[in-house]
N, C-alpha and C positions, 0 to 999 in steps of 0.2 A: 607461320600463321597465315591463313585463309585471310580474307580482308573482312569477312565477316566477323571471325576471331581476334582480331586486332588488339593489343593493349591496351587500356585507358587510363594506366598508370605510370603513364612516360614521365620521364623528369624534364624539368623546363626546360625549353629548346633555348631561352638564355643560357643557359650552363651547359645544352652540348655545344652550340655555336662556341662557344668562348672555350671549352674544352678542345674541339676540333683544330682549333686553331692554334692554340699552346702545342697542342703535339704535331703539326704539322711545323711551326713555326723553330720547336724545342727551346721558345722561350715565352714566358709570361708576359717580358716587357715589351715584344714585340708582336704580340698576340693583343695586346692595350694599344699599340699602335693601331695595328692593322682595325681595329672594331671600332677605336672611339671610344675609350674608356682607360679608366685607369688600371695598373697594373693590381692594383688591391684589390677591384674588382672581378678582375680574371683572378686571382689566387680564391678570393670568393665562393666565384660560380664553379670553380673544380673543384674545392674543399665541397662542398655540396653534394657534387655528383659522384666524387669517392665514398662520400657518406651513404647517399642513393644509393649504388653498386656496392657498397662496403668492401670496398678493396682499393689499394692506393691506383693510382694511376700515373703517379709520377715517383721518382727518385728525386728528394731534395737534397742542393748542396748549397752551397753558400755563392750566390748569386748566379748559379744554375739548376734547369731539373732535366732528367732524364726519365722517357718515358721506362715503365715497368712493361712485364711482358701483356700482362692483360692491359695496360694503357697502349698500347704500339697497334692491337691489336683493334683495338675500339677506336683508335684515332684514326687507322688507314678506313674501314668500314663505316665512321661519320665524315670523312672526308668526298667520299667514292657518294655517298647518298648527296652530302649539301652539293657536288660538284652534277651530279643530275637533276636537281633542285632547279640549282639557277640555269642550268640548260634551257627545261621546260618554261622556266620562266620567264628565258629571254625568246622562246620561244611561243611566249601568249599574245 
């Protein structure tokens, strides 16, 4: 999309941040670490954003998750964006 045509129907950058970080992490409770919140809150804001996408994004087991193929795929491409984010950022 052109920057003219841009989305305006993004889901909360709470829930990709805390998404991004679960599937970088490949875990919830240290995706609550890393943020500053509780792990119920990262379960939360990715129950959210699989609602949003209407597709899982994780494999849940019993006190692990595994990304899915569309989660692996959205986690490396929100990873790659926040990781040029705070580039610029640390670059203002």
């Amino acid at each position: 999309l052109s920057a003219m045509a841009r989305r305006t129907d993004l889901p909360p950058q709470p829930a990709l941040r805390a998404f991004a970080a679960a599937g970088r992490l490949q875990s919830l409770r240290d995706a609550a670490a890393e943020l500053g919140v509780t792990p119920s809150a990262v379960s939360h804001q990715v129950k959210a954003l699989e609602a949003w996408i209407g597709a899982p994004l994780f494999e849940r087991g019993v006190r692990q998750v595994r990304l899915t193929a569309t989660g692996a795929a959205l986690s490396d491409t929100l990873n790659k964006a926040f990781d040029v984010i705070d580039t610029a950022l640390d670059l203002a």
